[in-house]
PDB file of N, CA, C and O in Angstrom, chain B, residues numbered from 101:
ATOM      1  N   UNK B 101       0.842  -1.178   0.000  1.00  0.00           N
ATOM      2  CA  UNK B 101       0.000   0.000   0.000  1.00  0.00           C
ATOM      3  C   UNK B 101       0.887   1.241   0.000  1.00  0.00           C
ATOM      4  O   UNK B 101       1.997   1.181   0.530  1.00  0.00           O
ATOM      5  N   UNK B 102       0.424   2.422  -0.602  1.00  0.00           N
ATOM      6  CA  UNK B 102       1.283   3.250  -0.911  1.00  0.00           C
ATOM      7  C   UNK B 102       0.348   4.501   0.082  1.00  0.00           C
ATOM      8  O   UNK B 102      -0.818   4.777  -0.203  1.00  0.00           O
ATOM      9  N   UNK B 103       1.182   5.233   1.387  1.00  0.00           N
ATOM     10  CA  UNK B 103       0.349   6.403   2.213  1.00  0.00           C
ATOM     11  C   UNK B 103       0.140   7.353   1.403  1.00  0.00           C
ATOM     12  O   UNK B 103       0.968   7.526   0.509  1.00  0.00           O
ATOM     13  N   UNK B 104      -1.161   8.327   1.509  1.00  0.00           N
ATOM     14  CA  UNK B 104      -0.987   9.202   0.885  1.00  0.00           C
ATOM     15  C   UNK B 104      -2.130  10.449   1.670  1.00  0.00           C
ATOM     16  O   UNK B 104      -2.960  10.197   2.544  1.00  0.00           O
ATOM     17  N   UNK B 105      -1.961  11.252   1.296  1.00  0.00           N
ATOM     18  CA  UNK B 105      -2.616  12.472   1.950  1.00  0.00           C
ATOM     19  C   UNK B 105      -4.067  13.054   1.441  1.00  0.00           C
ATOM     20  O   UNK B 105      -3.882  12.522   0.347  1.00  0.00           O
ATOM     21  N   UNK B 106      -4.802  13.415   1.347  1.00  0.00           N
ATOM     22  CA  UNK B 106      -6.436  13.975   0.918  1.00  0.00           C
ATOM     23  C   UNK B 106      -6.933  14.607   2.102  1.00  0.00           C
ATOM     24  O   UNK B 106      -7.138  14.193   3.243  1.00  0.00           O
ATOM     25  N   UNK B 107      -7.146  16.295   1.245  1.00  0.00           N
ATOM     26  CA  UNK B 107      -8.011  17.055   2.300  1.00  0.00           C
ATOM     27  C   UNK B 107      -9.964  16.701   1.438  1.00  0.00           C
ATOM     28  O   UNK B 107     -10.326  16.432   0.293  1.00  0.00           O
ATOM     29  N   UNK B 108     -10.386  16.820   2.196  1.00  0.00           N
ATOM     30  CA  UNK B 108     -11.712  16.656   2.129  1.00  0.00           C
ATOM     31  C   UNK B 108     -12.280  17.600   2.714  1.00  0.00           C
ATOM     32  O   UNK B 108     -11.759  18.270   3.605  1.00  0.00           O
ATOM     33  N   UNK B 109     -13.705  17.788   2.154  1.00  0.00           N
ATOM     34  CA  UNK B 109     -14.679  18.992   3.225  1.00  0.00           C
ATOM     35  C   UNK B 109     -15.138  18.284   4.257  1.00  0.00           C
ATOM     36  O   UNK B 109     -14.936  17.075   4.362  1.00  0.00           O
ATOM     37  N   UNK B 110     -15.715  18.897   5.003  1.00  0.00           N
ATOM     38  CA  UNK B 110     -16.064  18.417   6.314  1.00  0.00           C
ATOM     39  C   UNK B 110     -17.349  17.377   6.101  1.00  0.00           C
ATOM     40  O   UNK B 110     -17.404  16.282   6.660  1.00  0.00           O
ATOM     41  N   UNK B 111     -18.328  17.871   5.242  1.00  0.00           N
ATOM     42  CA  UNK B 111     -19.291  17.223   4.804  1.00  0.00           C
ATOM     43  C   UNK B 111     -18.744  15.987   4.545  1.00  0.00           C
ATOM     44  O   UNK B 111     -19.049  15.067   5.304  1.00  0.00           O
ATOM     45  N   UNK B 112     -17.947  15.769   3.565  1.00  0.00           N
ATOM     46  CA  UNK B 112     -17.272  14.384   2.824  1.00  0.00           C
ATOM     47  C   UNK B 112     -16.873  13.605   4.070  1.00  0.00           C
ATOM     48  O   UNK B 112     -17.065  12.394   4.180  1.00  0.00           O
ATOM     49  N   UNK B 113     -16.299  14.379   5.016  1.00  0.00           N
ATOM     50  CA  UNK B 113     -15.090  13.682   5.814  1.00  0.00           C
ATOM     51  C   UNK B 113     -16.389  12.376   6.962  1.00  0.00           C
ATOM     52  O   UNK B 113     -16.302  11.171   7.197  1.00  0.00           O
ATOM     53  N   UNK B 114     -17.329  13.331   7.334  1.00  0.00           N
ATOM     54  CA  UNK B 114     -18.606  12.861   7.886  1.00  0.00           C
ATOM     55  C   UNK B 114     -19.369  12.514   7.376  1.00  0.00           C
ATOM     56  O   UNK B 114     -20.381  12.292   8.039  1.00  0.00           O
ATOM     57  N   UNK B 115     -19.415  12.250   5.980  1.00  0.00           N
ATOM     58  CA  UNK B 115     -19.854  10.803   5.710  1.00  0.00           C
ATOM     59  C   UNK B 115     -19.429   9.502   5.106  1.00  0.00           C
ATOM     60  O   UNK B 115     -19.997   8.496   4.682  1.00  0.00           O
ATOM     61  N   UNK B 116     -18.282   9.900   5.229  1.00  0.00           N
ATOM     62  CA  UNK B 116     -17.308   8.810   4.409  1.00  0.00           C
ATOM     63  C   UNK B 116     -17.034   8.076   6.348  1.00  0.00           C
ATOM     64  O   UNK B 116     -16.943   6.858   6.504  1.00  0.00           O
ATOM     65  N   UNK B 117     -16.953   8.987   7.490  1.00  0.00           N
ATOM     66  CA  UNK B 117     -16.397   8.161   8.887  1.00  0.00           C
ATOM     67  C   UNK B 117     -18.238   7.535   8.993  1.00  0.00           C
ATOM     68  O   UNK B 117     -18.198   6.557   9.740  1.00  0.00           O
ATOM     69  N   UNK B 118     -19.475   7.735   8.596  1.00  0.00           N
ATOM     70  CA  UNK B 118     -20.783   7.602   8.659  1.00  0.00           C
ATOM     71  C   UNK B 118     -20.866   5.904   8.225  1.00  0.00           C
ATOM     72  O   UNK B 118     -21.127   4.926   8.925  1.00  0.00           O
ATOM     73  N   UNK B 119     -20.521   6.019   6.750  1.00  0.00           N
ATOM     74  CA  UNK B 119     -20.472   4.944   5.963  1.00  0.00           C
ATOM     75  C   UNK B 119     -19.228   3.891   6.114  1.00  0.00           C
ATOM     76  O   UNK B 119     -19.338   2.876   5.426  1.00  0.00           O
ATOM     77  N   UNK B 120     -18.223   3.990   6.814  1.00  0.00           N
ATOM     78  CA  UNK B 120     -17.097   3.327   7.737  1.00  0.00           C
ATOM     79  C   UNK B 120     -18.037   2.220   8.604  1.00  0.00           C
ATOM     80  O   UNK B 120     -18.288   1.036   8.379  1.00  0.00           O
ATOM     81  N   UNK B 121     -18.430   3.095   9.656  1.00  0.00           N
ATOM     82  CA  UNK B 121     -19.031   3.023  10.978  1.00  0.00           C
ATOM     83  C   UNK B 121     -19.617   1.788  10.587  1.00  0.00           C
ATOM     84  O   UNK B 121     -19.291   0.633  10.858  1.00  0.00           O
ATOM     85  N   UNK B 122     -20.797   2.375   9.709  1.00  0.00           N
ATOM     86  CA  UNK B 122     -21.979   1.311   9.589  1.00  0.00           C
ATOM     87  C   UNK B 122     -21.580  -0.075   8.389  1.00  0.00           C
ATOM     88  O   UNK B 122     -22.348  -0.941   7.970  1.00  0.00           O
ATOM     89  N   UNK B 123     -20.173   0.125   8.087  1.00  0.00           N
ATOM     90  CA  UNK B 123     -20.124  -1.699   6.814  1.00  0.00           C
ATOM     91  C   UNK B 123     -19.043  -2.036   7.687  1.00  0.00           C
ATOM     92  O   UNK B 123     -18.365  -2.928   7.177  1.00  0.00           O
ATOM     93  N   UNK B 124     -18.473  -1.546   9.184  1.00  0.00           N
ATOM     94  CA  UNK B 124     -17.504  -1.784   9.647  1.00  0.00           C
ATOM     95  C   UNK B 124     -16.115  -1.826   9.405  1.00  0.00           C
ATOM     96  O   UNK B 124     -15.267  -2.377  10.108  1.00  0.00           O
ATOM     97  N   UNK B 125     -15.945  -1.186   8.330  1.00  0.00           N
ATOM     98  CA  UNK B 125     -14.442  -1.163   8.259  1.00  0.00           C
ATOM     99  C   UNK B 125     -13.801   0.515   8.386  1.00  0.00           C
ATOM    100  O   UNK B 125     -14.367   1.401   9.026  1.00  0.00           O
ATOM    101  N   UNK B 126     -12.297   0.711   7.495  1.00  0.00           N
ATOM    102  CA  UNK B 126     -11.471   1.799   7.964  1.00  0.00           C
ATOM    103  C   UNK B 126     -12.431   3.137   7.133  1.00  0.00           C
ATOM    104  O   UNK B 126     -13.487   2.780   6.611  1.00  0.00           O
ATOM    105  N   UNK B 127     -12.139   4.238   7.062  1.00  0.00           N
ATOM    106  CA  UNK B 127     -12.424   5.322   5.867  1.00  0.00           C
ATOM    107  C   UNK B 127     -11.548   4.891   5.107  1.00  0.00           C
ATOM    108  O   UNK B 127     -11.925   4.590   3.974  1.00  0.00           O
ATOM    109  N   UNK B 128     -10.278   4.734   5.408  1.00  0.00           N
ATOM    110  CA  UNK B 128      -9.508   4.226   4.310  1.00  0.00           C
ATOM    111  C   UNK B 128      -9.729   3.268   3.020  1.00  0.00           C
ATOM    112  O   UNK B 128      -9.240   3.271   1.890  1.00  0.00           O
ATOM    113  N   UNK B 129     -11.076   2.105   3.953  1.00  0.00           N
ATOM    114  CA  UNK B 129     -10.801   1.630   2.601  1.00  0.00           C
ATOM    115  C   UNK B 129     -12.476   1.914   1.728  1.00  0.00           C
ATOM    116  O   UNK B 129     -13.010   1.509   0.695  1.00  0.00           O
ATOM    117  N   UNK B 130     -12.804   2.771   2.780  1.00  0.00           N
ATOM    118  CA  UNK B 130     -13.972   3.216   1.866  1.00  0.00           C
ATOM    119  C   UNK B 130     -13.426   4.139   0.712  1.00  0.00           C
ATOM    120  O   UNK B 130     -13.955   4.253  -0.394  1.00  0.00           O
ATOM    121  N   UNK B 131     -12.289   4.777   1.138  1.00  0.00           N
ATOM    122  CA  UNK B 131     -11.780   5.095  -0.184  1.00  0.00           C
ATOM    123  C   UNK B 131     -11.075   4.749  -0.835  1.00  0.00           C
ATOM    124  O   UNK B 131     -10.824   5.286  -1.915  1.00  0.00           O
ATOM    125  N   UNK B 132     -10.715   4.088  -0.543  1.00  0.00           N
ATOM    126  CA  UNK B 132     -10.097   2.772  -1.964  1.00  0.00           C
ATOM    127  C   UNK B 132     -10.994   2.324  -2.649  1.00  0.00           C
ATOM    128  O   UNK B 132     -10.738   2.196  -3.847  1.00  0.00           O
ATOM    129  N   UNK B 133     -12.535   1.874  -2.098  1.00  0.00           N
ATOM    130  CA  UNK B 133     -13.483   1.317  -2.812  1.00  0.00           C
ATOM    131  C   UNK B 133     -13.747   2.341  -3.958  1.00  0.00           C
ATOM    132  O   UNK B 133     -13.819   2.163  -5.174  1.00  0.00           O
ATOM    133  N   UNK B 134     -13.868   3.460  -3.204  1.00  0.00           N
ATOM    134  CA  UNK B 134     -14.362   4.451  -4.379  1.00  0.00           C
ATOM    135  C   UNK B 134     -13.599   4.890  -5.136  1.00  0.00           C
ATOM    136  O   UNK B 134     -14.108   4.987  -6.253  1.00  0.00           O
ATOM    137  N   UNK B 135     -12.353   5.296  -5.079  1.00  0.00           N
ATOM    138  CA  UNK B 135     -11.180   5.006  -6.273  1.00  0.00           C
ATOM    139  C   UNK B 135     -11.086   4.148  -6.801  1.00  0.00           C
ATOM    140  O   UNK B 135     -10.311   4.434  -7.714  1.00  0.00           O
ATOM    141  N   UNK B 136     -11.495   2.680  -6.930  1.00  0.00           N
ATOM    142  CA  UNK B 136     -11.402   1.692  -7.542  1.00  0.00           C
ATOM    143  C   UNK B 136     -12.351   1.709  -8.444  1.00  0.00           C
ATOM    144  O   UNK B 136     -12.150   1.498  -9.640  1.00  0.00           O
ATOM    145  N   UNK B 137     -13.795   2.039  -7.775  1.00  0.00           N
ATOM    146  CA  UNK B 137     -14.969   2.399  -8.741  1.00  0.00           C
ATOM    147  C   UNK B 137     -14.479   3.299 -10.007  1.00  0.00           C
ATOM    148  O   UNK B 137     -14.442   2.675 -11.067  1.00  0.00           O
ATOM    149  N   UNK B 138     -14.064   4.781 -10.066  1.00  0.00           N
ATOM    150  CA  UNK B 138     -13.529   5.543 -10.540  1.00  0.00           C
ATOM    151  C   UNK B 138     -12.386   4.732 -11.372  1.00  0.00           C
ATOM    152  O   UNK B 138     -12.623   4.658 -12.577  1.00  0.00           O
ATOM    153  N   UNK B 139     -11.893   4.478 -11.187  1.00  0.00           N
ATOM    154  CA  UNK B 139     -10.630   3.781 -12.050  1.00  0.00           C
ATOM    155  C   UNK B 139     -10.918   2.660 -13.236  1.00  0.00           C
ATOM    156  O   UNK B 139     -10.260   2.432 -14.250  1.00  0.00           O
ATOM    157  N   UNK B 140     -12.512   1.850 -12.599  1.00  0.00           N
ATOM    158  CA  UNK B 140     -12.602   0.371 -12.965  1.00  0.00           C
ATOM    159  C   UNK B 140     -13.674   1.233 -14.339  1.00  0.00           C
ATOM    160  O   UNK B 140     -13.828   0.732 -15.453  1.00  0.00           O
ATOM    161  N   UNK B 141     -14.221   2.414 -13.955  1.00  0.00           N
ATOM    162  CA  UNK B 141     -15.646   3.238 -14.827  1.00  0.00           C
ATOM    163  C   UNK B 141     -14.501   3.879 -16.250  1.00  0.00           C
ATOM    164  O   UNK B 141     -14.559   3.664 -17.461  1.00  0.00           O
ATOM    165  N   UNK B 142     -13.672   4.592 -15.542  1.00  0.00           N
ATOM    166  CA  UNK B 142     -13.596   5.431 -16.734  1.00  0.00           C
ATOM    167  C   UNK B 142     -12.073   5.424 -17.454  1.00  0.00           C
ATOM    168  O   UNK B 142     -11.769   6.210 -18.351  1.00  0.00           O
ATOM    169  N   UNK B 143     -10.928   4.126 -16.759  1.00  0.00           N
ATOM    170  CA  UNK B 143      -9.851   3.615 -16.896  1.00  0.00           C
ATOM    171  C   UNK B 143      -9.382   2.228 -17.910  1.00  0.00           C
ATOM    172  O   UNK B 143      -8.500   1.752 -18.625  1.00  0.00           O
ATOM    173  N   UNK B 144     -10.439   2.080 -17.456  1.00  0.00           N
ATOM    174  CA  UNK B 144     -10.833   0.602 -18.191  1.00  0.00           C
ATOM    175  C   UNK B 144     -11.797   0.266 -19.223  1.00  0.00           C
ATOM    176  O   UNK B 144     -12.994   0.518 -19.089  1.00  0.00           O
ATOM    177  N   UNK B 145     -11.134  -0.497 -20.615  1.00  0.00           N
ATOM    178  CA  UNK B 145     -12.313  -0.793 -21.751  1.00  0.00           C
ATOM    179  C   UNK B 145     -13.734  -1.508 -20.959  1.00  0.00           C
ATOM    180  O   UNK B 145     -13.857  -2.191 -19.942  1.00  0.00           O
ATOM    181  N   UNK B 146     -14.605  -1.030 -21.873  1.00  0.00           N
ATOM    182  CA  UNK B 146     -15.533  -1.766 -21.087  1.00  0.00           C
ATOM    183  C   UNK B 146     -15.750  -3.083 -22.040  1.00  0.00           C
ATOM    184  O   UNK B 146     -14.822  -3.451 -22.761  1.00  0.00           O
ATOM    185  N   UNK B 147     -16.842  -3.695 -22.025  1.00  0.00           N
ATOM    186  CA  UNK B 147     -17.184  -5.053 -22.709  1.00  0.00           C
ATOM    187  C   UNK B 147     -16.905  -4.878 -24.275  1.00  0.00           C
ATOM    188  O   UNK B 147     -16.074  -5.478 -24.957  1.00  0.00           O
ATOM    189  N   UNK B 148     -17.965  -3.740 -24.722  1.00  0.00           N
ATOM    190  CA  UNK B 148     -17.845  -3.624 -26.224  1.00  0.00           C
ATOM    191  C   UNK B 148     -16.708  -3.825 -26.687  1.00  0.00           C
ATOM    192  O   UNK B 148     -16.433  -4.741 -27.463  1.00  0.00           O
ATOM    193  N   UNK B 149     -15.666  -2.706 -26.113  1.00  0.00           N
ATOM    194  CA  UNK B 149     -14.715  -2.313 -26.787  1.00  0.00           C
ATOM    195  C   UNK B 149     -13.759  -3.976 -26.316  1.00  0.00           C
ATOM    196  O   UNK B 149     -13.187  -4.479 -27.283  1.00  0.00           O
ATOM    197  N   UNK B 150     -13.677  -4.394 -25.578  1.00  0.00           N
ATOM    198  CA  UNK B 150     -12.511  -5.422 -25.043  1.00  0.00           C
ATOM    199  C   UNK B 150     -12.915  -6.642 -26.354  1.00  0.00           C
ATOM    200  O   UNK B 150     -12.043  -7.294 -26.929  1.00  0.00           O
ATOM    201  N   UNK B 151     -14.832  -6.792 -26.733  1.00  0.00           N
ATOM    202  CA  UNK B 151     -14.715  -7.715 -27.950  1.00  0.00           C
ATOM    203  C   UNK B 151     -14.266  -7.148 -28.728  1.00  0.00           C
ATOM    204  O   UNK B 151     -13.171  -7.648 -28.984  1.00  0.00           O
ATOM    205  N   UNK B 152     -14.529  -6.056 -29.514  1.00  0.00           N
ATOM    206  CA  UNK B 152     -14.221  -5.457 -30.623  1.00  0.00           C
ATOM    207  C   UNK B 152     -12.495  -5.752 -30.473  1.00  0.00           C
ATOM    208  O   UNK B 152     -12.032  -6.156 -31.540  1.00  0.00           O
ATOM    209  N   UNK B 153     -11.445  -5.624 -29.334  1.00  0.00           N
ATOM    210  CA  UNK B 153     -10.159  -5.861 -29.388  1.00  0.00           C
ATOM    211  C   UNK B 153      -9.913  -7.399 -29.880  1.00  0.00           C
ATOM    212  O   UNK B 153      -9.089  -7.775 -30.715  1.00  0.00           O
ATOM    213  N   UNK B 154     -10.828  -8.173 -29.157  1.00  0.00           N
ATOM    214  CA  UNK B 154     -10.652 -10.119 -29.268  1.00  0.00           C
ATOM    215  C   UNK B 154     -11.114 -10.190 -30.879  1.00  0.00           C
ATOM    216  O   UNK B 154     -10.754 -11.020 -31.714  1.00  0.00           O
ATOM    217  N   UNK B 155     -12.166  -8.883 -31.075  1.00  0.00           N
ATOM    218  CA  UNK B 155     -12.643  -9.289 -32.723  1.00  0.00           C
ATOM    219  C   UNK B 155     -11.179  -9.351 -33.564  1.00  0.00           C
ATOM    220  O   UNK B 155     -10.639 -10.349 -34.041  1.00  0.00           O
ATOM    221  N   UNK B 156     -10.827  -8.277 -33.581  1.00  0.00           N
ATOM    222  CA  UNK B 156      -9.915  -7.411 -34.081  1.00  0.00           C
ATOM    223  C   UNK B 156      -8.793  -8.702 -34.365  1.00  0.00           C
ATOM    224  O   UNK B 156      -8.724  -9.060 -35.541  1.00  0.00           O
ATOM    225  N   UNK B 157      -8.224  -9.167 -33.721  1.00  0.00           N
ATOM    226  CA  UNK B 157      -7.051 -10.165 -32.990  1.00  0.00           C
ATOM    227  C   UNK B 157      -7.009 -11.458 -34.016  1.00  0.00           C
ATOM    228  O   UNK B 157      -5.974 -11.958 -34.457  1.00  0.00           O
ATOM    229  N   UNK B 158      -8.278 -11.867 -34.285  1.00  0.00           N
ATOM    230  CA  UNK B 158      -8.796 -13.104 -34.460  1.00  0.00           C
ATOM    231  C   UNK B 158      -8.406 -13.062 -36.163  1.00  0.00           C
ATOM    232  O   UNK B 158      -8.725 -12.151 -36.927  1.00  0.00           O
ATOM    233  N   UNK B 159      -7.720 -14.159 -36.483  1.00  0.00           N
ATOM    234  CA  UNK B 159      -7.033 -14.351 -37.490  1.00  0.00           C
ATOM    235  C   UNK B 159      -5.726 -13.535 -37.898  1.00  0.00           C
ATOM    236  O   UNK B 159      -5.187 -13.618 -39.001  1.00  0.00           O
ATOM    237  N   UNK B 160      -5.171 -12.495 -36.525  1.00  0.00           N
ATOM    238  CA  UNK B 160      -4.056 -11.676 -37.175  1.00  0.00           C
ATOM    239  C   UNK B 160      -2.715 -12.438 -37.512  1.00  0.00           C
ATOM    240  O   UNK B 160      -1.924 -11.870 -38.265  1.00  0.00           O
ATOM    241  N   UNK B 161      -2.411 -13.662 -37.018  1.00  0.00           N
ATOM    242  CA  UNK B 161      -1.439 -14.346 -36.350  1.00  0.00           C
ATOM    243  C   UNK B 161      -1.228 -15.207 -37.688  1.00  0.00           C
ATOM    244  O   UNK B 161      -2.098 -15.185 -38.559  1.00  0.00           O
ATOM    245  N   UNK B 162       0.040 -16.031 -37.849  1.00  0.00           N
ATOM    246  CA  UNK B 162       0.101 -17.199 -38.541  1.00  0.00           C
ATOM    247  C   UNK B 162       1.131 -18.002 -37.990  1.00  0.00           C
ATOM    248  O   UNK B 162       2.083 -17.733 -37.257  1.00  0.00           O
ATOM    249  N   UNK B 163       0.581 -19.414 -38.692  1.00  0.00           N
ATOM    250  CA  UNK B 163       1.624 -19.890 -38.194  1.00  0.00           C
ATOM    251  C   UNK B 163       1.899 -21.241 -39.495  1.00  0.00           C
ATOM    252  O   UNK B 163       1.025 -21.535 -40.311  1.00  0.00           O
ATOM    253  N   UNK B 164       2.869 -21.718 -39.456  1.00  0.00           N
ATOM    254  CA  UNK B 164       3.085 -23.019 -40.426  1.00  0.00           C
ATOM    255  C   UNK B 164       2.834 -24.366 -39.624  1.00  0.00           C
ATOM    256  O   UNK B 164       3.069 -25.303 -40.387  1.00  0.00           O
ATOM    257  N   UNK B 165       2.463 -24.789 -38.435  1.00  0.00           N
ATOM    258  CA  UNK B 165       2.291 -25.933 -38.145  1.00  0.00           C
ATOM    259  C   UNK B 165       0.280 -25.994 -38.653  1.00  0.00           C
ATOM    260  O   UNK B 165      -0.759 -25.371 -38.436  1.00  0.00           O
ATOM    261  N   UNK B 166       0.800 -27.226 -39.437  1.00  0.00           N
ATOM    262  CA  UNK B 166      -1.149 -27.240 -39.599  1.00  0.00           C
ATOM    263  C   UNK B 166      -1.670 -27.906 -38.553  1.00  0.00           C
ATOM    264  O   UNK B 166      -2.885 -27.746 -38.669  1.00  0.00           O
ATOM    265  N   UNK B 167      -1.469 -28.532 -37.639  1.00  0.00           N
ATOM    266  CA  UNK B 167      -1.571 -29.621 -37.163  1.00  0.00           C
ATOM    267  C   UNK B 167      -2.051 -28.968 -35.841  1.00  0.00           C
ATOM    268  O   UNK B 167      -2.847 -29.642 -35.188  1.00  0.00           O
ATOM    269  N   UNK B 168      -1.528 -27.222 -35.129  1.00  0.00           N
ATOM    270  CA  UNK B 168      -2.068 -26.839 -33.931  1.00  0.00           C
ATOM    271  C   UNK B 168      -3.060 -26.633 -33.529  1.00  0.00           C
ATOM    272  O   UNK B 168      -3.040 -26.297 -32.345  1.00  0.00           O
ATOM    273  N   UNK B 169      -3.896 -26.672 -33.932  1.00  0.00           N
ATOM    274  CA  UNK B 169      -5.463 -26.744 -33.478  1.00  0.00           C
ATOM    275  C   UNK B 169      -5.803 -28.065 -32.900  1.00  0.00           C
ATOM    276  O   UNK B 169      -6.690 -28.134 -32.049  1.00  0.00           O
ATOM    277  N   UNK B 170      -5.094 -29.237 -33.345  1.00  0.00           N
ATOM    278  CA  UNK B 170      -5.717 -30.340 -32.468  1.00  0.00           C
ATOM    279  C   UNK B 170      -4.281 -30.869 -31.503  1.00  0.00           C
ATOM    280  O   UNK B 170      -4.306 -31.704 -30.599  1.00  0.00           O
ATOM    281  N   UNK B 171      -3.277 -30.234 -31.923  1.00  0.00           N
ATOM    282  CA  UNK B 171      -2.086 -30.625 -30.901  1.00  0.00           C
ATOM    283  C   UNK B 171      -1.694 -29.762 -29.906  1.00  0.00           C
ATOM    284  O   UNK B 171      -0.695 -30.181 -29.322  1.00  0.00           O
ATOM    285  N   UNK B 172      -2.158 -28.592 -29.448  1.00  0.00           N
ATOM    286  CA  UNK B 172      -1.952 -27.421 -29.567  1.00  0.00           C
ATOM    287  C   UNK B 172      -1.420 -27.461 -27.340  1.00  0.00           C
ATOM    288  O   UNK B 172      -1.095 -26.610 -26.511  1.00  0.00           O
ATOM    289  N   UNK B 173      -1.634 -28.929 -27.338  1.00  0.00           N
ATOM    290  CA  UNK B 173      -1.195 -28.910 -25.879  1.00  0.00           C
ATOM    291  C   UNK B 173       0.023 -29.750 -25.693  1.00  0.00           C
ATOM    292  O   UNK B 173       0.637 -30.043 -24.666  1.00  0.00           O
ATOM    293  N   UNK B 174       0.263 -30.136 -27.224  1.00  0.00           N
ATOM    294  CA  UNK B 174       1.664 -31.138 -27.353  1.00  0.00           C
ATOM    295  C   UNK B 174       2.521 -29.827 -27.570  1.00  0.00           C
ATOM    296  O   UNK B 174       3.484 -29.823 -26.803  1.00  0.00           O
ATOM    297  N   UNK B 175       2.471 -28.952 -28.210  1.00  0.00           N
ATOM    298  CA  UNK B 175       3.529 -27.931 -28.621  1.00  0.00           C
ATOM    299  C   UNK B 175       3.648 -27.235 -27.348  1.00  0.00           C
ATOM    300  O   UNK B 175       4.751 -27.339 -26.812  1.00  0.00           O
ATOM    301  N   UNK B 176       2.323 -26.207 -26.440  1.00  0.00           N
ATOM    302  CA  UNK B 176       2.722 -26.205 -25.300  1.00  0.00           C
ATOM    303  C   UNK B 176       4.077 -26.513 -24.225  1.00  0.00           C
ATOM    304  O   UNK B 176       4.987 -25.956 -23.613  1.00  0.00           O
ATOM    305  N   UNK B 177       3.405 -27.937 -24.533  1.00  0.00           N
ATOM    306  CA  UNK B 177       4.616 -28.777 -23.292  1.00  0.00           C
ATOM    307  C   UNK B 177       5.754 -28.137 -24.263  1.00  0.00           C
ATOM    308  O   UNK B 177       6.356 -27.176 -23.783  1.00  0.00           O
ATOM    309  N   UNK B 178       6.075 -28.504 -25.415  1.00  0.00           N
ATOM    310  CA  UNK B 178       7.660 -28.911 -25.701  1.00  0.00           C
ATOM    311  C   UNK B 178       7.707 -27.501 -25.840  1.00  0.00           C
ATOM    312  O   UNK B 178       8.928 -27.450 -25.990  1.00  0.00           O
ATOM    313  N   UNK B 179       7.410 -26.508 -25.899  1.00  0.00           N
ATOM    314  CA  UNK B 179       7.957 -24.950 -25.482  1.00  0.00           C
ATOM    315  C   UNK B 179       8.638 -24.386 -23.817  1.00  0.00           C
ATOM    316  O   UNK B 179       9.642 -23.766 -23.466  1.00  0.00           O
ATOM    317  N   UNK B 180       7.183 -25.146 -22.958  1.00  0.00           N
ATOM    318  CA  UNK B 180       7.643 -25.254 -21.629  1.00  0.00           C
ATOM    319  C   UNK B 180       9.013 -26.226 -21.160  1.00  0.00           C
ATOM    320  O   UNK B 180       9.648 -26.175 -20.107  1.00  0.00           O
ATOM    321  N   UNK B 181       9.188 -27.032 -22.235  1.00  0.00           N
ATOM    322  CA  UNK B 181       9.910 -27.892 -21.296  1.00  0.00           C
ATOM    323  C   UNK B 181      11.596 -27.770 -21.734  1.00  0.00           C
ATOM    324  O   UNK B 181      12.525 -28.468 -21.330  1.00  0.00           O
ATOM    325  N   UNK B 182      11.619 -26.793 -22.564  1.00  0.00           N
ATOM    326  CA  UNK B 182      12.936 -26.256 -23.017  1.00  0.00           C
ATOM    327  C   UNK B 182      13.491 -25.746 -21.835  1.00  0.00           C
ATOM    328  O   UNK B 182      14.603 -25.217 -21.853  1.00  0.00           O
TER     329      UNK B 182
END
């Protein structure tokens, strides 16, 4: 965990120790929850866009073994086991 400092208004400060109180845990990590919210909303692709990336992806690749689609846990190993 990394300390860090936040002034807040008084309003905020009393209800963020309000909403502590009553789910039982620190303010601290009521604000982590809510930075996480914030981070997870407007930081992160959401669904659309994460298929549209897997769309995107799908056939970019090649390869010369024809055979990986049904061996594809025999090549695995012998990569791992180098």
């Amino acid at each position: 965990m990394i300390r860090t400092q936040v002034q807040l208004t008084e309003k905020q400060s009393k209800a963020l120790r309000h909403i502590a109180l009553h789910e039982g845990v620190s303010m601290a990590e009521i604000i982590r929850r809510a930075v996480e919210k914030v981070v997870d909303s407007e930081y992160l692709p959401d669904k659309e866009e994460l298929k549209q990336r897997a769309l995107a992806a799908v056939g970019s690749l090649h390869s010369d073994i024809k055979d990986l689609s049904t061996k594809h846990d025999y090549y695995l190993e012998e990569i791992y086991s180098e």
